[in-house]
TINUKOL-209314 format. One record per atom (N, C-alpha, C, O): x, y, z; atom name; residue number from 1. Coordinates in nm, 2 decimals, padded with zeros to 4 digits. Layout:
residues N
c1|c2|c3|atom|seq
X|Y|Z|CA|NUM
...
END
This chain:
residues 135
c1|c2|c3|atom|seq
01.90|-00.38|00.93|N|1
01.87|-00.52|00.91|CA|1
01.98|-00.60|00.96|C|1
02.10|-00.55|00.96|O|1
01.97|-00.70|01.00|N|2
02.02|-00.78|01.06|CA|2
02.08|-00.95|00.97|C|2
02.02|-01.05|00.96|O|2
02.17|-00.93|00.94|N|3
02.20|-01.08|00.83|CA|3
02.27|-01.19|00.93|C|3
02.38|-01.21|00.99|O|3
02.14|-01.26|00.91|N|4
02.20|-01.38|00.97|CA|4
02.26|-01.51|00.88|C|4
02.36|-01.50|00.81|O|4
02.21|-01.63|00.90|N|5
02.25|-01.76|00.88|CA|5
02.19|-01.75|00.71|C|5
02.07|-01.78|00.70|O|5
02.24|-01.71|00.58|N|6
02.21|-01.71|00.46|CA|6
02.13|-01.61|00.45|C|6
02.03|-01.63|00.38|O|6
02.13|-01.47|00.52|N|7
02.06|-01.37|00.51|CA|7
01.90|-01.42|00.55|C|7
01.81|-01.37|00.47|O|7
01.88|-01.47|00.62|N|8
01.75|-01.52|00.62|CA|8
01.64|-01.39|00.74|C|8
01.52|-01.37|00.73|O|8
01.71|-01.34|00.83|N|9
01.74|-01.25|00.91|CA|9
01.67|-01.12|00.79|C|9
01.55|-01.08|00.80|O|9
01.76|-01.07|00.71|N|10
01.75|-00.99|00.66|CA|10
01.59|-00.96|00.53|C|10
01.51|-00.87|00.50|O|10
01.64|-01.14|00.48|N|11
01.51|-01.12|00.37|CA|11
01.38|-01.11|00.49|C|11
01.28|-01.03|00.46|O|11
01.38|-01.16|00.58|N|12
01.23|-01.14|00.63|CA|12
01.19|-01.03|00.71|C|12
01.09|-00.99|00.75|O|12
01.34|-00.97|00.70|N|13
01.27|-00.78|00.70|CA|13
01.26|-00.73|00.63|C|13
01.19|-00.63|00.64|O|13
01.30|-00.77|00.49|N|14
01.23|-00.71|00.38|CA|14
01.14|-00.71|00.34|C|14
01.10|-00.61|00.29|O|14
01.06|-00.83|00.35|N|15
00.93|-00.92|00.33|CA|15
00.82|-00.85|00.47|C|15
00.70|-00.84|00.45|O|15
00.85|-00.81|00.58|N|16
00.80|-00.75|00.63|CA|16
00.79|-00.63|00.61|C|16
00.69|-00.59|00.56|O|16
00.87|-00.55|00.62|N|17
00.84|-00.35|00.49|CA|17
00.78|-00.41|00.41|C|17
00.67|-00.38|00.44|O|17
00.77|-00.47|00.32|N|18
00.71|-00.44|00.21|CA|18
00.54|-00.49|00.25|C|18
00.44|-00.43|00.20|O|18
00.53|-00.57|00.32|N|19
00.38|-00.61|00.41|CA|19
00.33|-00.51|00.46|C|19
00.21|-00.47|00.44|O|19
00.42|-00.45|00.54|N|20
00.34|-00.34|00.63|CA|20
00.31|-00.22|00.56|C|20
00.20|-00.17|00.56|O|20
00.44|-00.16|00.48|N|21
00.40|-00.04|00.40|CA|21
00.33|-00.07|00.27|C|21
00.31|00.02|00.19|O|21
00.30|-00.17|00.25|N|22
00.16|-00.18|00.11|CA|22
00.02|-00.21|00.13|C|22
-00.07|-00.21|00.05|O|22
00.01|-00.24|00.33|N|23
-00.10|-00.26|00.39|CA|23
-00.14|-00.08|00.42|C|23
-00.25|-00.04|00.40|O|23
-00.06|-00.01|00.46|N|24
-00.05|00.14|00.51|CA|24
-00.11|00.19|00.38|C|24
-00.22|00.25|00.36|O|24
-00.02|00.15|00.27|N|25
-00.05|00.28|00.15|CA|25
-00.19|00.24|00.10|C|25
-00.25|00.33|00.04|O|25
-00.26|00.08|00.11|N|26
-00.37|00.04|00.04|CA|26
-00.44|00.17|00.16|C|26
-00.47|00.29|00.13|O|26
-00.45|00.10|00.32|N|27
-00.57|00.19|00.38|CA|27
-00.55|00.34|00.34|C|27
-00.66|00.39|00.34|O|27
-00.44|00.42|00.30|N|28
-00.45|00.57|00.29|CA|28
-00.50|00.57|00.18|C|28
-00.61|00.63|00.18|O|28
-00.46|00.50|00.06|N|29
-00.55|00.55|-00.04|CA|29
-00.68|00.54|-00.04|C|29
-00.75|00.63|-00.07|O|29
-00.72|00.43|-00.01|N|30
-00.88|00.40|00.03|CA|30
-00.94|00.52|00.12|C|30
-01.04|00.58|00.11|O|30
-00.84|00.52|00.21|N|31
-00.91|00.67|00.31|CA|31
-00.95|00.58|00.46|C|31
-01.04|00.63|00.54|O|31
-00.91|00.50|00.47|N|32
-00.95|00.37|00.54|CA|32
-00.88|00.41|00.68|C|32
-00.94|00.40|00.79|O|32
-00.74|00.46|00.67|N|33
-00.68|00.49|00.79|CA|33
-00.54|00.60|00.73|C|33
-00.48|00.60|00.62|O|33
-00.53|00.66|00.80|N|34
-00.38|00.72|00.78|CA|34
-00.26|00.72|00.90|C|34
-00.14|00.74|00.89|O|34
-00.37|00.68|01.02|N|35
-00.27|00.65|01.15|CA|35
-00.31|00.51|01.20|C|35
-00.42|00.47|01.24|O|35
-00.20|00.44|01.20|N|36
-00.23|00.26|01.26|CA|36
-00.17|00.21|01.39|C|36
-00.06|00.23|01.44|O|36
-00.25|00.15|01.43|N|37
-00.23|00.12|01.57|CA|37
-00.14|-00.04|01.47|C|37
-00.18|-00.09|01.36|O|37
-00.02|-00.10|01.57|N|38
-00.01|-00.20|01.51|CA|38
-00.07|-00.34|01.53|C|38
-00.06|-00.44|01.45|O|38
-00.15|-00.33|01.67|N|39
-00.27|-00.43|01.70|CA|39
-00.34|-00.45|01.56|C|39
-00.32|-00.56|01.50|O|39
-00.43|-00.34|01.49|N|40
-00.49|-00.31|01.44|CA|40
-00.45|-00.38|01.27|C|40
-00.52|-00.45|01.20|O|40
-00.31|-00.34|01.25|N|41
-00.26|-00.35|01.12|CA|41
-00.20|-00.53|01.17|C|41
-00.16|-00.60|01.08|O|41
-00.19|-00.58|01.28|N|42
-00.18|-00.70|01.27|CA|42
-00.34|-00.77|01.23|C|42
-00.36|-00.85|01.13|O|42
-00.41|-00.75|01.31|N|43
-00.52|-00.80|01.28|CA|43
-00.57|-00.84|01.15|C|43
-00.63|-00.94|01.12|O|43
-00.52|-00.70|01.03|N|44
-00.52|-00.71|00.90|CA|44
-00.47|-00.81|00.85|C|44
-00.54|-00.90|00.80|O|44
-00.30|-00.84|00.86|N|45
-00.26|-00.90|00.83|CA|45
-00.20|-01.04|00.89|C|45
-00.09|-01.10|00.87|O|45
-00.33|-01.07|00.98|N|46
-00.34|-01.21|01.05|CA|46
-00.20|-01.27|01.09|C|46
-00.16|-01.36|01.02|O|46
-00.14|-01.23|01.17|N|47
-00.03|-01.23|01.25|CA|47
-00.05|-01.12|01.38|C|47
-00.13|-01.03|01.39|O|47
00.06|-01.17|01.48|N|48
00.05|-01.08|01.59|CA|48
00.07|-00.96|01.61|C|48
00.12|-00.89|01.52|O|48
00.04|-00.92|01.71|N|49
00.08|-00.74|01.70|CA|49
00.20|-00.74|01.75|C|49
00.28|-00.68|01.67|O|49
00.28|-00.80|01.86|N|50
00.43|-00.78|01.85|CA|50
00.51|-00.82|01.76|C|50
00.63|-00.81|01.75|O|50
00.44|-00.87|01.68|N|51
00.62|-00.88|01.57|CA|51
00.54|-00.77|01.46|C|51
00.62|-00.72|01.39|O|51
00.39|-00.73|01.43|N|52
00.43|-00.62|01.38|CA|52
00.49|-00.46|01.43|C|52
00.55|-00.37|01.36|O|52
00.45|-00.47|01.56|N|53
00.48|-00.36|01.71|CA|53
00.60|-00.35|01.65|C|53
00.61|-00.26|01.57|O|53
00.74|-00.46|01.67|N|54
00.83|-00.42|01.64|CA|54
00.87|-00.40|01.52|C|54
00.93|-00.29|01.52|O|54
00.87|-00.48|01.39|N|55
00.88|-00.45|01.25|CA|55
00.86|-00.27|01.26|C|55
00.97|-00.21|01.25|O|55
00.74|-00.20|01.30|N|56
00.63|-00.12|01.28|CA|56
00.76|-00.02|01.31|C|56
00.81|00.06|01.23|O|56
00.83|-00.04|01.48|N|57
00.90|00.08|01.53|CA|57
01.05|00.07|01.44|C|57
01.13|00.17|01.43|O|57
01.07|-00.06|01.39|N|58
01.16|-00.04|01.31|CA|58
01.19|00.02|01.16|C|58
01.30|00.04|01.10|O|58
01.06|00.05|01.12|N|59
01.04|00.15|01.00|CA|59
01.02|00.27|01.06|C|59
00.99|00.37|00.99|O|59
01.02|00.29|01.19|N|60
01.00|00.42|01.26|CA|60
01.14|00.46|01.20|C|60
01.16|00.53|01.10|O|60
01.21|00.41|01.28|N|61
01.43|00.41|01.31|CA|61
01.46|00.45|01.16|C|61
01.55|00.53|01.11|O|61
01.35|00.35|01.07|N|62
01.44|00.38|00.91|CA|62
01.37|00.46|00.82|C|62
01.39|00.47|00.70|O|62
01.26|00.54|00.90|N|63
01.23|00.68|00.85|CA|63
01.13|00.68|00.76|C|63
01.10|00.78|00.71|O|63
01.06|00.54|00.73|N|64
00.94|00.50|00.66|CA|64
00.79|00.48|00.71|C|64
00.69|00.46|00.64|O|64
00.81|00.51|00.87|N|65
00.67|00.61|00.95|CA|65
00.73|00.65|01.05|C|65
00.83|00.63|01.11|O|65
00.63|00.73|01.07|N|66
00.66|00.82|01.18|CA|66
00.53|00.80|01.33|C|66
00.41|00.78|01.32|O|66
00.61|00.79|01.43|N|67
00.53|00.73|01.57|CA|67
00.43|00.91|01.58|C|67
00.49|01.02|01.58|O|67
00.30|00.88|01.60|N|68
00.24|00.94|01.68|CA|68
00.13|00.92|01.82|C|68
00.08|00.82|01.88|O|68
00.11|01.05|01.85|N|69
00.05|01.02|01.95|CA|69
-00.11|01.07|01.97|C|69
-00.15|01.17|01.92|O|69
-00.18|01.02|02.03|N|70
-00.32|01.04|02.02|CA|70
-00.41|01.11|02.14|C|70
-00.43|01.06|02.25|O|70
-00.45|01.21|02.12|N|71
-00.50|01.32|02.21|CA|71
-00.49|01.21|02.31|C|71
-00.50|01.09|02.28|O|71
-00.45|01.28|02.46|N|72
-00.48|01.25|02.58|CA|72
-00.36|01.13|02.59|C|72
-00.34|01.08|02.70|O|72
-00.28|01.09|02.48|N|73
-00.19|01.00|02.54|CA|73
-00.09|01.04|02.53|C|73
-00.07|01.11|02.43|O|73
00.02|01.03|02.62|N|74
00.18|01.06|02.69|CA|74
00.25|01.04|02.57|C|74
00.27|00.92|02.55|O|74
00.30|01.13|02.49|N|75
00.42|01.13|02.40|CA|75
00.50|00.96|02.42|C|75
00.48|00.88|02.32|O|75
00.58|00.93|02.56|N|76
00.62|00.82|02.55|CA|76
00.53|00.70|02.51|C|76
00.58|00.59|02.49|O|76
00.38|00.71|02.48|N|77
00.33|00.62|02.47|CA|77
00.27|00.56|02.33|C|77
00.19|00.48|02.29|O|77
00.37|00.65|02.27|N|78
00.27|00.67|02.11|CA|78
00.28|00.53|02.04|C|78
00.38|00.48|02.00|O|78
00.19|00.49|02.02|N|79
00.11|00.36|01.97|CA|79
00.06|00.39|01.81|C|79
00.04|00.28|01.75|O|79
00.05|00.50|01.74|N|80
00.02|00.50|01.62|CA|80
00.11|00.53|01.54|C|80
00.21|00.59|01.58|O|80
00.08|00.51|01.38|N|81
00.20|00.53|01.27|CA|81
00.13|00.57|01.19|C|81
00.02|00.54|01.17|O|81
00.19|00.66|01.11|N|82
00.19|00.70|00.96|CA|82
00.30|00.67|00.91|C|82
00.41|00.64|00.96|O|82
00.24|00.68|00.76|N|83
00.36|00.69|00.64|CA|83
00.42|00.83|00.65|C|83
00.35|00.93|00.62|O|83
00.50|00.82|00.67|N|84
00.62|00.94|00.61|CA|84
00.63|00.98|00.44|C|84
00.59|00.89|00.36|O|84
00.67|01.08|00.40|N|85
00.69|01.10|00.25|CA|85
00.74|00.96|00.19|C|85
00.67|00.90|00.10|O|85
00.87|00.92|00.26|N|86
00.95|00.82|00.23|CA|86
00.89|00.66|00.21|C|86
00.93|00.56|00.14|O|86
00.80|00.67|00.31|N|87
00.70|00.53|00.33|CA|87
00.59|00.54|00.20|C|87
00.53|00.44|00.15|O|87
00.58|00.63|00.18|N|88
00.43|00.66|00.12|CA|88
00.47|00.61|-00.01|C|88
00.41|00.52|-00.07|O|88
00.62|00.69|-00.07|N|89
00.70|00.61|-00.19|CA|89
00.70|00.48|-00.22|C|89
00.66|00.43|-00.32|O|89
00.77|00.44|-00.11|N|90
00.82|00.33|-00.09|CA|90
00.70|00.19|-00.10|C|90
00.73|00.08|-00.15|O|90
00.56|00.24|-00.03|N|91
00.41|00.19|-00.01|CA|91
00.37|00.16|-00.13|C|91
00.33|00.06|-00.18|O|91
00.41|00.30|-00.20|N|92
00.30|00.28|-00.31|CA|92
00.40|00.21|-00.50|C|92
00.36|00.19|-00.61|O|92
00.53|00.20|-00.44|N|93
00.57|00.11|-00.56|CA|93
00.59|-00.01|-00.55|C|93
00.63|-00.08|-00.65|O|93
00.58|-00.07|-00.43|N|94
00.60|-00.19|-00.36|CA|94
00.43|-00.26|-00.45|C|94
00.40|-00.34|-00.54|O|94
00.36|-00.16|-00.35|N|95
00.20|-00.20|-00.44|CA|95
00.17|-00.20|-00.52|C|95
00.07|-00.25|-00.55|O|95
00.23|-00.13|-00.62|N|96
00.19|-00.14|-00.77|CA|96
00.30|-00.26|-00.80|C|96
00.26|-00.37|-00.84|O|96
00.43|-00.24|-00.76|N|97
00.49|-00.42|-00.79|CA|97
00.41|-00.55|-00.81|C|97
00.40|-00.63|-00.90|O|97
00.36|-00.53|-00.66|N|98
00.30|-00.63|-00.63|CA|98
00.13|-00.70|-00.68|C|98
00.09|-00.81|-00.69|O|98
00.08|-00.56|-00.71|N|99
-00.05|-00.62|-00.78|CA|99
-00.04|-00.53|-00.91|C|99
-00.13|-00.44|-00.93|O|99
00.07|-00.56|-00.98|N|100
00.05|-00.50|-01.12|CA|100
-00.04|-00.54|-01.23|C|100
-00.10|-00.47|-01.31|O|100
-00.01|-00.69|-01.20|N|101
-00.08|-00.79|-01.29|CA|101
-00.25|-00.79|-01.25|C|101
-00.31|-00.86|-01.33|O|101
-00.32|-00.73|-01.16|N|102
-00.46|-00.69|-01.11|CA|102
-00.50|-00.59|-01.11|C|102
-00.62|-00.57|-01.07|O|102
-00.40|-00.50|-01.16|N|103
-00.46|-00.35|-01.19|CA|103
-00.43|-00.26|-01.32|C|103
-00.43|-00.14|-01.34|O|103
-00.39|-00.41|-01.44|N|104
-00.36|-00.32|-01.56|CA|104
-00.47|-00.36|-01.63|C|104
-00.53|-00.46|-01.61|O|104
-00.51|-00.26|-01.73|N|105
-00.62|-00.31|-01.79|CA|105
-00.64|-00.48|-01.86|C|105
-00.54|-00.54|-01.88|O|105
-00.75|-00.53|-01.88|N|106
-00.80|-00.66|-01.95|CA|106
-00.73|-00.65|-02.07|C|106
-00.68|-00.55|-02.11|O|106
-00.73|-00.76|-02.13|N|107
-00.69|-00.76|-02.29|CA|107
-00.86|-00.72|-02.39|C|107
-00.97|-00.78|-02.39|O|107
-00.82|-00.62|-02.46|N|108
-00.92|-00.54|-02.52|CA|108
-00.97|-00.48|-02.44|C|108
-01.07|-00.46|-02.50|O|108
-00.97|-00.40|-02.31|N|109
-00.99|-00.27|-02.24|CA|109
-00.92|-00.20|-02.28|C|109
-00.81|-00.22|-02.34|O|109
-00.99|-00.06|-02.25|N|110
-00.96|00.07|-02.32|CA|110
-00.92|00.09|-02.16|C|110
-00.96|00.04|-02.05|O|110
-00.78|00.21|-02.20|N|111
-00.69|00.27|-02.15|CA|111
-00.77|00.39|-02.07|C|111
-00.86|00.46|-02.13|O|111
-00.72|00.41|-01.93|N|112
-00.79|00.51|-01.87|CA|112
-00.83|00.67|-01.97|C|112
-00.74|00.72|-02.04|O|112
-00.92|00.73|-01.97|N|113
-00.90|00.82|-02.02|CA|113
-00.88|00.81|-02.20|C|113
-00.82|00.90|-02.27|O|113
-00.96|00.69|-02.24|N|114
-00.97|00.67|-02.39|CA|114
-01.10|00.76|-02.43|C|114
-01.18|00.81|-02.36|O|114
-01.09|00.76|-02.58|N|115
-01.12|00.92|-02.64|CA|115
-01.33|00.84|-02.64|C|115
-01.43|00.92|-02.64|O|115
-01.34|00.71|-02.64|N|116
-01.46|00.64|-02.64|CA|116
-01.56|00.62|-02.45|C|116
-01.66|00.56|-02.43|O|116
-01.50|00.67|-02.37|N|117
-01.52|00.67|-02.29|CA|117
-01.60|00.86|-02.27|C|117
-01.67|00.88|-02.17|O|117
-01.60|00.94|-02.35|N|118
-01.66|01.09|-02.41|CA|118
-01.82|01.08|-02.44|C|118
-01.85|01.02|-02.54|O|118
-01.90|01.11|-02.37|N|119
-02.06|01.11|-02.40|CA|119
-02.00|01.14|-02.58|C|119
-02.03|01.07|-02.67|O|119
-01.95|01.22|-02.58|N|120
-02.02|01.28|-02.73|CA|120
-01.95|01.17|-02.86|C|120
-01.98|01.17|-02.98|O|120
-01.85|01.07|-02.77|N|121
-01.88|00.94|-02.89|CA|121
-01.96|00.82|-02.84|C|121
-01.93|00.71|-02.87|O|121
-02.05|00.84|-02.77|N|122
-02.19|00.74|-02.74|CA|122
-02.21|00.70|-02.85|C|122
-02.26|00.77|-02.93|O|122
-02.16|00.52|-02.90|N|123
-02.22|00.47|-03.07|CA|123
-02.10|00.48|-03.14|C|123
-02.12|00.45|-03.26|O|123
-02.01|00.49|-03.12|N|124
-01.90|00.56|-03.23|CA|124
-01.82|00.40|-03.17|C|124
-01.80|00.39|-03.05|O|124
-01.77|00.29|-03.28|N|125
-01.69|00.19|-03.25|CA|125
-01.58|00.26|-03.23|C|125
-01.54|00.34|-03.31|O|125
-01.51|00.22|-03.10|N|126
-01.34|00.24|-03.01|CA|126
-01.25|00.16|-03.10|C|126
-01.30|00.06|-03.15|O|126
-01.17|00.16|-03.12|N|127
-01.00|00.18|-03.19|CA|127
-01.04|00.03|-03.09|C|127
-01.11|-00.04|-03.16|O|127
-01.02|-00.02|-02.98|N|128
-00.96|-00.11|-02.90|CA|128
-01.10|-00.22|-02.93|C|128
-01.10|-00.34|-02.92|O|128
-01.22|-00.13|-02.98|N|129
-01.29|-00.26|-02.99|CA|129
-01.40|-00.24|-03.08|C|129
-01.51|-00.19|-03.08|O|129
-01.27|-00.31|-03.20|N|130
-01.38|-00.26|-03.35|CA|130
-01.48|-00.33|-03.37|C|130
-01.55|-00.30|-03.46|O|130
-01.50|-00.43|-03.30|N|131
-01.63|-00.54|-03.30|CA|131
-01.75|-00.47|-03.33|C|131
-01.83|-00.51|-03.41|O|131
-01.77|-00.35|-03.27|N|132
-01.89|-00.31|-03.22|CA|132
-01.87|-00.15|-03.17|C|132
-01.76|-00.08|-03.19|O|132
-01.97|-00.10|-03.11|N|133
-02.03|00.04|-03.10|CA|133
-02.03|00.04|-02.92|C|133
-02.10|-00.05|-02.88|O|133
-01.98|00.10|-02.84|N|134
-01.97|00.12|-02.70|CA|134
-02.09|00.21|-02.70|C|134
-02.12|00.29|-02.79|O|134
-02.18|00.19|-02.58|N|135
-02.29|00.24|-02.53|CA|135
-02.24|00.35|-02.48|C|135
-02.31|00.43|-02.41|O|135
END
């Protein structure tokens, strides 16, 4: 990273990693992509492909993807990325950071894996919602 005039240089490479690799780890987990062209991952994220092109090769350098290359194309030309172990980490606590508050349960939702979520208590009022009897 680069610190310029009040680190301004720097925060906006941080703010880009965290863009690029929580765009990467959403499409992997979805199953959506695992290798990205950065045309492609700009288009996502409505900005250009050269400042993600470079951002992109710069998480190459810091070991948070790795450049590959796509049948029939020249090693020097590799145009796609994955997450590395490191990125994948890094992807996926950035994104839960970031949309924590959208992916924890409701107030009065039952917790993944609550004991009322069991065909065999079909009718049986849940601890979390004594009001009533869960279908």
């Amino acid at each position: 990273m680069s610190a310029g005039p009040n680190g301004r240089e720097a925060l906006e490479e941080l703010s880009w990693r965290a863009e690029i690799l929580q765009a990467m780890y959403w499409m992997h987990g979805e199953g959506l992509a695992d290798e990205v062209r950065p045309a492609a991952l700009a288009d996502f994220l409505a900005t250009d492909s050269d400042t993600v092109a470079r951002h992109m090769r710069q998480l190459a350098a810091d070991g948070y993807l790795e450049a590959v290359a796509s049948l029939g194309e020249p090693a020097v030309a590799r145009s796609h990325y994955r997450l590395t172990p490191l990125g994948l980490a890094e992807g996926g606590r950035s994104f839960r950071d970031e949309f924590a508050d959208l992916t924890r349960p409701a107030h009065g939702a039952c917790a993944p894996g609550c004991w009322c979520d069991d065909p065999s208590h079909a009718g049986e009022p849940c601890p979390s919602h004594p009001e009533g009897a869960r279908a």
